[in-house]
C-alpha positions as CSV (number, residue, x, y, z in Angstrom):
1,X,119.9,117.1,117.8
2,X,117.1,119.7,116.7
3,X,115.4,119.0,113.3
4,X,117.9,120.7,110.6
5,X,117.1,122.3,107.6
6,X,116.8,119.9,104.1
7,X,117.8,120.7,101.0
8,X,118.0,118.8,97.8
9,X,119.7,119.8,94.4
10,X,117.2,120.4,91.0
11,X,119.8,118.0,89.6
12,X,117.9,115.4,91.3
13,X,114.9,115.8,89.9
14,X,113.2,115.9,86.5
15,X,111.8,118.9,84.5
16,X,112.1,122.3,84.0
17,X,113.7,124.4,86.4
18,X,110.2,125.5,87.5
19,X,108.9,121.4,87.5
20,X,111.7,121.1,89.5
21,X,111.4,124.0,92.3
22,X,107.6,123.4,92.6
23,X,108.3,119.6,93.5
24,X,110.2,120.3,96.2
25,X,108.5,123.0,98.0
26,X,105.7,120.6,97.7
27,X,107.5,117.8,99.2
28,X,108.7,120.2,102.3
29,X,111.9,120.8,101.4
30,X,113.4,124.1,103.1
31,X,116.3,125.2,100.1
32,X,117.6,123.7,97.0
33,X,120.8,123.7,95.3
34,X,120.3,125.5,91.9
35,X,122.6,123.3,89.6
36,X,123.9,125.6,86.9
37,X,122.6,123.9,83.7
38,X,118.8,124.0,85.2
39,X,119.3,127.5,85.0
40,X,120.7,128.1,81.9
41,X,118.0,126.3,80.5
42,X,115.2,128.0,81.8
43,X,113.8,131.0,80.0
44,X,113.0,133.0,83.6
45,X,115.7,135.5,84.8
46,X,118.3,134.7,87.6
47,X,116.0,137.2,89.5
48,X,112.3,135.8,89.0
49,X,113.8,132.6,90.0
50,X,115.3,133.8,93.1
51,X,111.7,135.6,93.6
52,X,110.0,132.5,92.8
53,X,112.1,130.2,95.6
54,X,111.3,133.1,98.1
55,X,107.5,132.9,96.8
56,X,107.7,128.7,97.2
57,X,109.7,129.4,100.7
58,X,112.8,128.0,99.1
59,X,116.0,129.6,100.4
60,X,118.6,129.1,97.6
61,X,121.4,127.3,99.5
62,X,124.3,126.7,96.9
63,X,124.8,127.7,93.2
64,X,126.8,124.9,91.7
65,X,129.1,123.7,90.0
66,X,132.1,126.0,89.4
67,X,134.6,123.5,87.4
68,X,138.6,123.9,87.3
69,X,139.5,126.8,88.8
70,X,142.5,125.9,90.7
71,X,146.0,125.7,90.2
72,X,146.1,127.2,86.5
73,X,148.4,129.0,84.7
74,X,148.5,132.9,85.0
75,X,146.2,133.9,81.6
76,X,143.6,130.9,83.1
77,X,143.3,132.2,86.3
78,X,142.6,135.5,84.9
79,X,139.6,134.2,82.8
80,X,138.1,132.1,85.5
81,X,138.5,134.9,88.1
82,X,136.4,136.7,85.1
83,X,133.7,134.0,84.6
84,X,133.6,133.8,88.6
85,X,132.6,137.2,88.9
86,X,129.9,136.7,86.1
87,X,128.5,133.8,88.3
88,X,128.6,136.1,91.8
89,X,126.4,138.6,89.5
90,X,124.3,135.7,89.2
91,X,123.6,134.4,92.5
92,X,123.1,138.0,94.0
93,X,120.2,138.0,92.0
94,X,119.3,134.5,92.7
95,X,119.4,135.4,96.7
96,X,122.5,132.7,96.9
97,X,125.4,133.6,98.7
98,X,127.5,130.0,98.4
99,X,129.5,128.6,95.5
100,X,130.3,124.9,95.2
101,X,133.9,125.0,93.6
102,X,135.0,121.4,92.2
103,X,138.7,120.2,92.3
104,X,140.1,120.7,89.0
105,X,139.8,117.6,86.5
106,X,141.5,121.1,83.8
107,X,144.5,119.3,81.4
108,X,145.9,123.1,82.5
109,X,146.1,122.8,86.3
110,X,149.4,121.8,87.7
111,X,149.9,119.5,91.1
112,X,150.5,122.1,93.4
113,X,149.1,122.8,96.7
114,X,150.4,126.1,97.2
115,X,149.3,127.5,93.9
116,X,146.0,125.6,94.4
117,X,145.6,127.2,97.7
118,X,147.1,130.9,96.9
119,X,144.8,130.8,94.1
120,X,141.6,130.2,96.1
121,X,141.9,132.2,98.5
122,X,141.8,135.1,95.4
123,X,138.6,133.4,94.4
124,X,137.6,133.7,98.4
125,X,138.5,137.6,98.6
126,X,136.3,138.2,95.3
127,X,133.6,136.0,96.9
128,X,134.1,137.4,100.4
129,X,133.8,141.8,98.5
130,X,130.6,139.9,97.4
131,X,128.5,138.7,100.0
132,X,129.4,135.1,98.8
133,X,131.0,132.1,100.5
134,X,133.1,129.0,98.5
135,X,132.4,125.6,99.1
136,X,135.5,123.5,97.8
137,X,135.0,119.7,97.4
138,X,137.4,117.2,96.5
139,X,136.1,115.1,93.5
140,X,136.4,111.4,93.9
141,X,138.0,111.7,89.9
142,X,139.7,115.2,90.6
143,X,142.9,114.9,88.5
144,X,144.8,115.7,91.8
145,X,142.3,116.2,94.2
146,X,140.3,113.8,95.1
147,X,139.7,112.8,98.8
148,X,138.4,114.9,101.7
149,X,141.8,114.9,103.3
150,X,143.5,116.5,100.4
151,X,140.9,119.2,100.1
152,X,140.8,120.0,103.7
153,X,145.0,120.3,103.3
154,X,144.3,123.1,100.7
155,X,141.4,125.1,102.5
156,X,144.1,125.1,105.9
157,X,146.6,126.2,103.6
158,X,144.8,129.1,102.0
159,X,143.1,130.5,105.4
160,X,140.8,132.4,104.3
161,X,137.2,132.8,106.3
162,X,135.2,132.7,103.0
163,X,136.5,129.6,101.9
164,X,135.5,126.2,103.0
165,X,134.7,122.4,102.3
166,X,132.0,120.8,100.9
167,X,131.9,117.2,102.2
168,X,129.6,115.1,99.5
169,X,129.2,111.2,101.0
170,X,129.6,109.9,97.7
171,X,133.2,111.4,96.6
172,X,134.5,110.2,100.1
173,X,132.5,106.7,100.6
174,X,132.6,105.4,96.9
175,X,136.5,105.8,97.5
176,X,136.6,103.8,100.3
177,X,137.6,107.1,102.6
178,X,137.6,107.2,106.6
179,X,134.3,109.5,107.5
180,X,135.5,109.3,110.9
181,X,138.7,111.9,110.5
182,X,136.5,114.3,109.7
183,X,135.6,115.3,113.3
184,X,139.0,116.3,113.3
185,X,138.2,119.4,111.2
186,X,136.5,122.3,112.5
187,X,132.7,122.9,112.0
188,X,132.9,126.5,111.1
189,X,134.9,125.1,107.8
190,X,132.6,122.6,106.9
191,X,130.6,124.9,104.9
192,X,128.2,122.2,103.1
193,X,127.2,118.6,103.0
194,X,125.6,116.9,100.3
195,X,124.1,113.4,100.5
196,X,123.8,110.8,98.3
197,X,123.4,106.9,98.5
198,X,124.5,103.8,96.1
199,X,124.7,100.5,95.6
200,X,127.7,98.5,95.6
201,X,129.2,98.5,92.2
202,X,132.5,97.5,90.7
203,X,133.2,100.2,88.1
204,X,134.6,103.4,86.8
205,X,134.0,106.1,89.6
206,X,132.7,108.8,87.2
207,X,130.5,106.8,85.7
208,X,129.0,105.1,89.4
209,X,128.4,108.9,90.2
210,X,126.8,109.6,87.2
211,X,124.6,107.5,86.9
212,X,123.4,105.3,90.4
213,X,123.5,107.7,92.7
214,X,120.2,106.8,95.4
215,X,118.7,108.5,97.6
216,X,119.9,108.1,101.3
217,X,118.6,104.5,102.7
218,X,118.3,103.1,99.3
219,X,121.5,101.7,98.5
220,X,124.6,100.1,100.6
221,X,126.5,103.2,101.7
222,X,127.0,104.3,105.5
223,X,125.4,107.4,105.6
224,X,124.3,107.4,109.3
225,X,128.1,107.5,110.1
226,X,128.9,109.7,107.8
227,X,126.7,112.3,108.4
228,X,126.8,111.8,111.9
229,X,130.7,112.7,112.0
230,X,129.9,115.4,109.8
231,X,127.3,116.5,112.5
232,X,130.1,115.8,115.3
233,X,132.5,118.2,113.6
234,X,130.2,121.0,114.4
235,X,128.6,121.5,111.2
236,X,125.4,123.3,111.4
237,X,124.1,123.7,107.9
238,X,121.6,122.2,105.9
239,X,121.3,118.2,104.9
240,X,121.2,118.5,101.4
241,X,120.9,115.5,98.9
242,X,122.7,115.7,95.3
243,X,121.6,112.6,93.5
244,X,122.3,111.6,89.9
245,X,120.4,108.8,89.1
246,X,119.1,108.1,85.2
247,X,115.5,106.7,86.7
248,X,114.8,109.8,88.9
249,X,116.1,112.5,86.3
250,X,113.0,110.9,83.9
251,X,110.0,110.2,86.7
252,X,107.8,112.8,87.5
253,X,109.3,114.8,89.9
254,X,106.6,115.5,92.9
255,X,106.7,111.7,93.6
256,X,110.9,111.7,93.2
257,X,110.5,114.7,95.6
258,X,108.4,112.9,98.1
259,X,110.6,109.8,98.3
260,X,114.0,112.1,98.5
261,X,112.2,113.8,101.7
262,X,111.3,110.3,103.0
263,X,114.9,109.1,102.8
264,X,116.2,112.3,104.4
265,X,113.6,111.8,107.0
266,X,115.0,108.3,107.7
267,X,118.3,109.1,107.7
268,X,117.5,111.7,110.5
269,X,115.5,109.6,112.6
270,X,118.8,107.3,112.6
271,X,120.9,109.9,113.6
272,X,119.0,110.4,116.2
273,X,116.1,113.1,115.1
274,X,112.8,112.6,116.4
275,X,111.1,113.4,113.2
276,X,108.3,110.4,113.8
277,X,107.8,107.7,116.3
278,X,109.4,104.5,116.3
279,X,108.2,102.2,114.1
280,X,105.5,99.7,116.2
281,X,106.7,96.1,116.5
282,X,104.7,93.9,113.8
283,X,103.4,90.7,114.2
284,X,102.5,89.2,111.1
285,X,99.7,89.7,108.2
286,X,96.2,90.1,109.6
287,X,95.0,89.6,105.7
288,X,96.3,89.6,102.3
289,X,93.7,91.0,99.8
290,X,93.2,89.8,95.9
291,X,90.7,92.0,93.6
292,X,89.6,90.1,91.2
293,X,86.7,90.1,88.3
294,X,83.7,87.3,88.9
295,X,85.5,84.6,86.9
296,X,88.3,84.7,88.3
297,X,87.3,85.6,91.5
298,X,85.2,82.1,91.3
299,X,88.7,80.8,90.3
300,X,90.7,82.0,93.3
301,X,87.8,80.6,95.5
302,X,87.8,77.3,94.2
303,X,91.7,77.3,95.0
304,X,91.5,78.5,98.3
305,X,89.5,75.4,98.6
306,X,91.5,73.4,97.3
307,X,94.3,74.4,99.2
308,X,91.9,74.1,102.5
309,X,91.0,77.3,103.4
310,X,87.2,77.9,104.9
311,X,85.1,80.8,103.5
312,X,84.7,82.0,107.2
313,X,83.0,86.0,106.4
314,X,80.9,87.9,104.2
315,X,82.0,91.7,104.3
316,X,78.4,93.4,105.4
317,X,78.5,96.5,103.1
318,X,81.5,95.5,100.5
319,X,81.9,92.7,97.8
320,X,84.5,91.1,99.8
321,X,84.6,87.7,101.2
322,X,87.3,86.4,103.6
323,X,88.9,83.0,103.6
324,X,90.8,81.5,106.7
325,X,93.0,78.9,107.4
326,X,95.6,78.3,110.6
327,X,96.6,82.0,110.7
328,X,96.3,82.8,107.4
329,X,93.6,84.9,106.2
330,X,92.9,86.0,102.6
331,X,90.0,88.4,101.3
332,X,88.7,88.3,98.0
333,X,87.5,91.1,96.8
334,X,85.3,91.2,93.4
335,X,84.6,94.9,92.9
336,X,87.0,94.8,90.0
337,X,85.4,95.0,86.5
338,X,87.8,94.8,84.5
339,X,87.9,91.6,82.6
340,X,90.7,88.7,83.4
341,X,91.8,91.0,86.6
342,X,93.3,89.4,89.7
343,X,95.6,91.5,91.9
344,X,97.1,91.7,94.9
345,X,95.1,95.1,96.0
346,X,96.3,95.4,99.7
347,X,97.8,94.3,102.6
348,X,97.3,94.6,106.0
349,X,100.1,93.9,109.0
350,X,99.5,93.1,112.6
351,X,100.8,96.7,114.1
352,X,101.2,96.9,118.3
353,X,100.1,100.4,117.7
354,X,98.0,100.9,114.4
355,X,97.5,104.6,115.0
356,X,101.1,105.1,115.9
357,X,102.0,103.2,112.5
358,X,99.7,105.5,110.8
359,X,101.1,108.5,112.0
360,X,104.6,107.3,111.6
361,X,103.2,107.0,107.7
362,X,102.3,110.3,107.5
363,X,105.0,112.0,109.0
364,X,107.5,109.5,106.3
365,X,105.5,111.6,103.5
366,X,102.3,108.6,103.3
367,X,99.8,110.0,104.0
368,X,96.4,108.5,104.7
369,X,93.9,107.4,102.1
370,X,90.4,108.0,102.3
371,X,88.6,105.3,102.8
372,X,84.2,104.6,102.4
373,X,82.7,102.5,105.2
374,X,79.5,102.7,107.1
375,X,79.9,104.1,110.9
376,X,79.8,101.0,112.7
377,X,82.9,99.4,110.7
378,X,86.4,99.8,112.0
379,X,88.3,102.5,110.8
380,X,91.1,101.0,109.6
381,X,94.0,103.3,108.4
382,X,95.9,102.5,105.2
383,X,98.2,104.0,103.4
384,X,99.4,103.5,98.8
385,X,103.3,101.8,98.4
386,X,104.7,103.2,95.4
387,X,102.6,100.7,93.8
388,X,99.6,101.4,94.7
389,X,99.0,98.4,97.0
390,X,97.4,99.6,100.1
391,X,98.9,98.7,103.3
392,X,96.6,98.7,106.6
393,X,97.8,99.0,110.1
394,X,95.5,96.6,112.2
395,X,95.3,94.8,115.7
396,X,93.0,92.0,114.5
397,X,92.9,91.1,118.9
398,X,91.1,94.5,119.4
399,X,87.6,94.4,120.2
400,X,85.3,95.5,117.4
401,X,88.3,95.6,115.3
402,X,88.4,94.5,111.3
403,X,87.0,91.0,111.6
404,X,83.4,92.2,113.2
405,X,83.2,94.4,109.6
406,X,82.3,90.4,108.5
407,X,78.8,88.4,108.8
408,X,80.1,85.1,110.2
409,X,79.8,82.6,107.4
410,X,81.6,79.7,108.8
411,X,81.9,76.2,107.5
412,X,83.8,73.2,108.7
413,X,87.0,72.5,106.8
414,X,89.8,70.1,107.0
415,X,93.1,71.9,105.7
416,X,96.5,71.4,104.6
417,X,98.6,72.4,107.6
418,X,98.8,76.1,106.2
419,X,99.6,78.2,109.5
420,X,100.2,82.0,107.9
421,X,101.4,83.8,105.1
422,X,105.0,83.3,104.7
423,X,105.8,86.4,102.6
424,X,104.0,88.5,99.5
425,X,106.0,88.4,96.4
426,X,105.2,92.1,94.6
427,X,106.5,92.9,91.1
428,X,107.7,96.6,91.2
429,X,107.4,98.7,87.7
430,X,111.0,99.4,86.4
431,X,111.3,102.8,88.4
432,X,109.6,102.0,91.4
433,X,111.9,98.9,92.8
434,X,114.1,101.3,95.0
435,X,111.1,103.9,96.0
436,X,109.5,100.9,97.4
437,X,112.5,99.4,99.3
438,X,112.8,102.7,100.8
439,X,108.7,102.4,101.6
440,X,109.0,99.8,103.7
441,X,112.1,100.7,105.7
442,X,110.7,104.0,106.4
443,X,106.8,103.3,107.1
444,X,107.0,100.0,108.1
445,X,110.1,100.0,109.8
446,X,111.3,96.8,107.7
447,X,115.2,96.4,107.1
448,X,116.1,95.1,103.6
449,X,118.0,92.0,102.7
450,X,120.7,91.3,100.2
451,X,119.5,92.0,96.8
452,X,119.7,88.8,94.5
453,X,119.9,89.0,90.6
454,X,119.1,86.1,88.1
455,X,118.9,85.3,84.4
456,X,115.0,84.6,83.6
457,X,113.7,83.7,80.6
458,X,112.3,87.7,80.0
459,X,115.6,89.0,80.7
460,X,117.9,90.0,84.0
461,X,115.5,90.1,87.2
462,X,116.6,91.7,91.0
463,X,114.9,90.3,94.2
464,X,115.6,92.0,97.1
465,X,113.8,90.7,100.8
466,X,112.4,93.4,103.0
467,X,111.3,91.8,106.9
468,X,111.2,92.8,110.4
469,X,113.3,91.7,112.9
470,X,111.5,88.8,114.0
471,X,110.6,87.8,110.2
472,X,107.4,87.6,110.8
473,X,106.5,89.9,107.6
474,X,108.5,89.6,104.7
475,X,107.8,91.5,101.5
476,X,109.8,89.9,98.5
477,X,110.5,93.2,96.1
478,X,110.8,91.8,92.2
479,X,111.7,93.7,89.2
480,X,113.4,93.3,86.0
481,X,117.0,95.7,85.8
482,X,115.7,96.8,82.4
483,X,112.2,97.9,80.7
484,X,110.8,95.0,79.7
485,X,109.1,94.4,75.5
486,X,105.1,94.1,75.6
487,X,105.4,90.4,73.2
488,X,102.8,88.3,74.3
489,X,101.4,86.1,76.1
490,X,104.1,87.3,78.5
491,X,102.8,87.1,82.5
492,X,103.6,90.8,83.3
493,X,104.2,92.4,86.7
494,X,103.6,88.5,88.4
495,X,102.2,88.8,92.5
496,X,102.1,86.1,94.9
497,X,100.7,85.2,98.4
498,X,102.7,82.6,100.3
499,X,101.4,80.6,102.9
500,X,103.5,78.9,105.3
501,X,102.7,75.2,105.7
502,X,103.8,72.6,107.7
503,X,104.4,69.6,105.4
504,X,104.4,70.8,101.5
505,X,104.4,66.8,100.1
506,X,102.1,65.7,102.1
507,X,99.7,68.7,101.1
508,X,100.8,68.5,97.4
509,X,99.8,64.8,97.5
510,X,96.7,66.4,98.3
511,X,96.3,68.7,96.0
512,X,97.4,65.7,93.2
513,X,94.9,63.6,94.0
514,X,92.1,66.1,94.1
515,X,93.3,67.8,90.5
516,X,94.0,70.6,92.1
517,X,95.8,73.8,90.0
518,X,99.1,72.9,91.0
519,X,102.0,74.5,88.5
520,X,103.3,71.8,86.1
521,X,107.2,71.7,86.8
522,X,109.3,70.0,83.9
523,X,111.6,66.7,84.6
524,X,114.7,68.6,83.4
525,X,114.5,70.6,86.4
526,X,114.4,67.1,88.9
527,X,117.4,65.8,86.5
528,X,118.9,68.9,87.5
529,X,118.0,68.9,90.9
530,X,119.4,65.3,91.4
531,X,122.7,66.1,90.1
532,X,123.2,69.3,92.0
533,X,121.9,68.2,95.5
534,X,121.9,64.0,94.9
535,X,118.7,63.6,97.2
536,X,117.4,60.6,98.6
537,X,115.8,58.6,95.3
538,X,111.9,58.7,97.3
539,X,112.3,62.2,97.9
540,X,113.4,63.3,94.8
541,X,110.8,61.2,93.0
542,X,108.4,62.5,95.2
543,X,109.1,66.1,94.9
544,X,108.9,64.9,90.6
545,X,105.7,63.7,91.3
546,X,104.1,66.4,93.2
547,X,105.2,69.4,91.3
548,X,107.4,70.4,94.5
549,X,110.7,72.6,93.9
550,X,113.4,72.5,96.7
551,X,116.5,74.5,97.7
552,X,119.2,74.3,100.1
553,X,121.6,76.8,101.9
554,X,123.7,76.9,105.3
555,X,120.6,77.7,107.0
556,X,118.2,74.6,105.6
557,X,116.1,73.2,103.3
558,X,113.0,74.8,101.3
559,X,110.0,73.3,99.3
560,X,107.5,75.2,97.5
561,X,105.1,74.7,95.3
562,X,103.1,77.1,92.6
563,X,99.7,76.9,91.4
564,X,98.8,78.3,88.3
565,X,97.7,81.5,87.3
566,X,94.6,83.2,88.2
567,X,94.7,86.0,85.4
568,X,97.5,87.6,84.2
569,X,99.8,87.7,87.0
570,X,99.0,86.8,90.5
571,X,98.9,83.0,91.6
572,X,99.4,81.6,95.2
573,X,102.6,79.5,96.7
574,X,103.0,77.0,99.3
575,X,106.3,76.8,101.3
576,X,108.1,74.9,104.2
577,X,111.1,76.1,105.8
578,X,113.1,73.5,107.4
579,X,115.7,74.8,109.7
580,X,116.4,78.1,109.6
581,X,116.8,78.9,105.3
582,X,116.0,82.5,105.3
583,X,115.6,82.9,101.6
584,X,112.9,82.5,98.8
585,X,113.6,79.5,96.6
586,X,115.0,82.6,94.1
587,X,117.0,80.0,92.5
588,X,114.0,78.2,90.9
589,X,111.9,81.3,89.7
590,X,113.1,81.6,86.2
591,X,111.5,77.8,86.4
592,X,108.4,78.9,87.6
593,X,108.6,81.8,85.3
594,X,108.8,79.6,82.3
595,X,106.1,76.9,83.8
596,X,103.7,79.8,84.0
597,X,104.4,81.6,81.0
598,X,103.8,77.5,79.4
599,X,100.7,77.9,81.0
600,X,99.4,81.1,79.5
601,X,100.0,80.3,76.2
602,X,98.1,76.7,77.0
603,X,95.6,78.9,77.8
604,X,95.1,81.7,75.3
605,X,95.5,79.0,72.6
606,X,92.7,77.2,74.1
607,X,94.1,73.8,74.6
């Protein structure tokens, strides 16, 4: 399959008209759909718009919606046969020459497929004297229309070269409709296809269409066999996404842009469009990097002690220092000056191929940040998540690679049976948590898990796992469903590094004895745990003792343990998976979420 044309509808986007049409050329997109209100709404003629497309090299694609036209008395047809001819007037001097015509939703229209059909193919002459071609799509709430099956019925019926289907993936998948019968219809009538994801969601269909649309590859929706029947049919036009979403219509549009371009490149690349090379097998974190101010960069130091790491390199040109233990590795870097700062800046993956993952990222719309180092340092590539945590694509085995950027600093250490970083827990802002689901399928070539929801003590929060196949990265994505109040002293935006360790009580009866920060966990939660799970009395009192939460599924068993906060929002976890549990212990974060939040009030209070 040769690389098609993309389009995307202004409806997707916020802004102005103008906002809009500048985002997307700037993303790459070839055409857009002008959605009628966008136009209305701006103050520039039908004409200087259609000149300022051809200025952005925009071809204008579709003009849409035209609402309830069919199957209306005599009197109504006459007026909407009027009002179409207003619209064709329109899109001549917009340079469109497609119409997307809606099944009727009209209390006028009558359920009749021969008057529906007679009475298209009259809008399809008109169209046809015009230069113009219809696009008819069944709405998944049409009144009678409303499947792709039903439409396709009418446009056979009518027979008329200037009349077609529009096939949109969400009025056919959100009712549960067969893609696959659409091979049976021939690709010279499938005269558009718009593409939208969603999530799965139990509710009215208007109002799911309305307002969580997602762009293709964030949500649960089949697309790659949708489109690719739609491909099979013959159809030859452009892939063209039509997304309403509340969070996109209010985020600045070039970014929106970007990420609908990324998830049509995806979406491609699974159909089988070599628009970037395959995603490099990864192999684990070569480094997870906290920025931090002096204090609590002293803080975080005096942890990774505790927990048994070994300061084992000074960076030779940056404030950085790096911290090893098993195959964990953890640099701390104290450039920030910001007071009470400690982030998770960047991460850095284990890539087969770095410079094949980096131009994979640029060719999924990430491009490559500039980075300051001195000649002789490697010349690592990284790229910003939505974010802005950098992610570098390394080979730590590679002679002269990152490590030699480090003056050797090595000191024996004994250590707590930490072998690697499990996962890295981010916090995503309230209109990233999709945009950044759909980073790391794309870039990284990770697939996402289920997405969990749970009631936490700052309101309703979503976790969603994103890993590659052998598991051996895992990105934990965290955000709350809703915008969440600024009362403090509320941890905000929380991070956390994960280390993988081979016996958690043994190393928290460690970390006891030595007075280690270890996250004070309340005996309401053991009571809890006993009655849910009724563990063996030593374990359970020893988990009590140690500060160590546990969880069970099918898989196995899980133990984790917290330390408290270094700053606002980033702290470190320990965790053992027994068996093969798959999850995160999500069933005892509002726990830890109310044991740190404890914790910061101990601590601006000064007790």
């Amino acid at each position: 399959m040769s690389e098609p044309r993309r389009s995307i509808a202004t409806v997707c986007l916020s802004g102005t008209l103008e906002d809009k049409l500048a985002a997307a050329a700037a993303a790459g997109f070839d055409g857009v759909e002008i959605f009628e209100n966008d136009l209305i709404a701006s103050a520039a003629s039908p004409s200087a718009i259609g000149a300022r497309c051809r200025d952005l090299g925009l071809s204008v694609e579709l003009y849409q919606p035209f609402r309830d036209f069919e199957a209306v008395p005599p009197a109504r047809l006459r007026d909407n046969l009027r009002r179409a001819e207003r619209k064709f007037d329109v899109m001549e001097q917009l340079g469109a020459d497609m119409v997307l015509v809606c099944s009727t939703v009209s209390p006028d229209a009558v359920d009749d497929d021969e008057l529906a059909a007679e009475q298209l193919r009259t809008l399809a002459e008109r169209a046809q004297d015009r230069g113009v071609r219809v696009a008819y799509e069944a709405l998944a709430w049409g009144r009678f229309v409303n499947t792709y099956e039903h439409s396709w019925r009418i446009v056979r019926r009518a027979d008329h070269p200037a009349l077609g289907l529009c096939l949109d993936s969400f009025h056919v998948l959100s009712r549960g409709g067969d893609p696959a019968l659409i091979r049976t219809i021939p690709g010279d009538k499938l005269f558009y296809l718009q593409l939208a994801d969603a999530p799965k969601l139990d509710m009215d269909v208007l109002q799911w269409s309305r307002h969580h649309r997602l762009f293709p590859g964030q949500g649960s929706f089949d697309l790659k066999a949708f489109a690719g029947n739609v491909l099979d049919a013959g159809y030859t036009g452009p892939l063209s996404l039509e997304v309403f979403n509340d969070v996109f219509r209010q985020a600045d549009p070039k970014p929106a842009a970007v990420d609908a371009m990324r998830s049509l490149r995806l979406l491609e690349e699974q159909l089988g469009v070599p628009v970037a090379e395959p995603a490099p097998e990864l192999d684990g974190y070569a480094f997870a990097e906290l920025v931090a101010d002096p204090a609590n960069a002293t803080g975080l130091a005096a942890a990774l002690d505790a927990l048994g790491f070994t300061e084992t390199g000074e960076h030779r040109s940056k404030s950085v220092r790096r911290w090893e233990q098993g195959g964990a590795r953890v640099l701390i870097n104290t450039t920030s000056s910001t007071a009470d700062t400690a982030e998770i800046g960047a991460l850095a993956v284990e890539s087969s191929d770095p410079q094949r993952s980096a131009r994979r990222a640029v060719a999924m719309s990430s491009p490559i940040l500039p980075r300051e180092h001195d000649p002789q340092e490697a010349g690592l590539a990284s790229v910003a998540a939505p974010d802005g945590t950098g992610v570098f694509f390394c080979d730590t085995s590679a002679p002269e690679g990152w490590l030699s950027d480090f003056r050797d600093t090595r000191a024996p250490g004994g250590g707590l049976g930490i072998t690697g970083i499990d996962h890295v827990s981010l916090t995503q802002p309230f209109d990233h948590f999709d945009e950044a689901a759909l980073f790391c399928r794309s870039v990284l070539g990770l697939e996402p898990e289920e997405i969990t929801e749970y009631a936490a003590p700052f309101g309703m929060v979503r976790n969603r796992g994103m890993v590659d196949s052998g598991r051996s990265v895992r990105i934990a994505l965290n955000g709350t469903l809703v915008r969440r109040g600024e009362w403090a002293p509320a941890v905000r935006d929380p991070q956390h590094i994960a280390f993988s360790c081979t016996d958690v009580l043994a190393a928290a009866e460690q970390l006891r004895a030595s007075g280690a920060p270890v996250l004070a966990i309340p005996d309401n939660y053991y009571d809890d745990l006993d009655a849910r799970f009724g563990l063996e009395p030593e374990l359970l009192a020893s988990l009590r003792r140690c500060a160590v939460l546990y969880d069970r599924d099918a898989g196995g068993e899980f133990l984790h343990l917290f330390t408290e906060l270094f700053g606002s929002r980033v702290f470190l976890e320990l965790v053992q998976r027994v068996g093969d549990y798959a999850g995160y212990g999500v069933v005892n974060a509002p726990v830890r979420m109310a044991a740190h939040r404890r914790q910061r009030i101990t601590t601006a209070s000064g007790r």
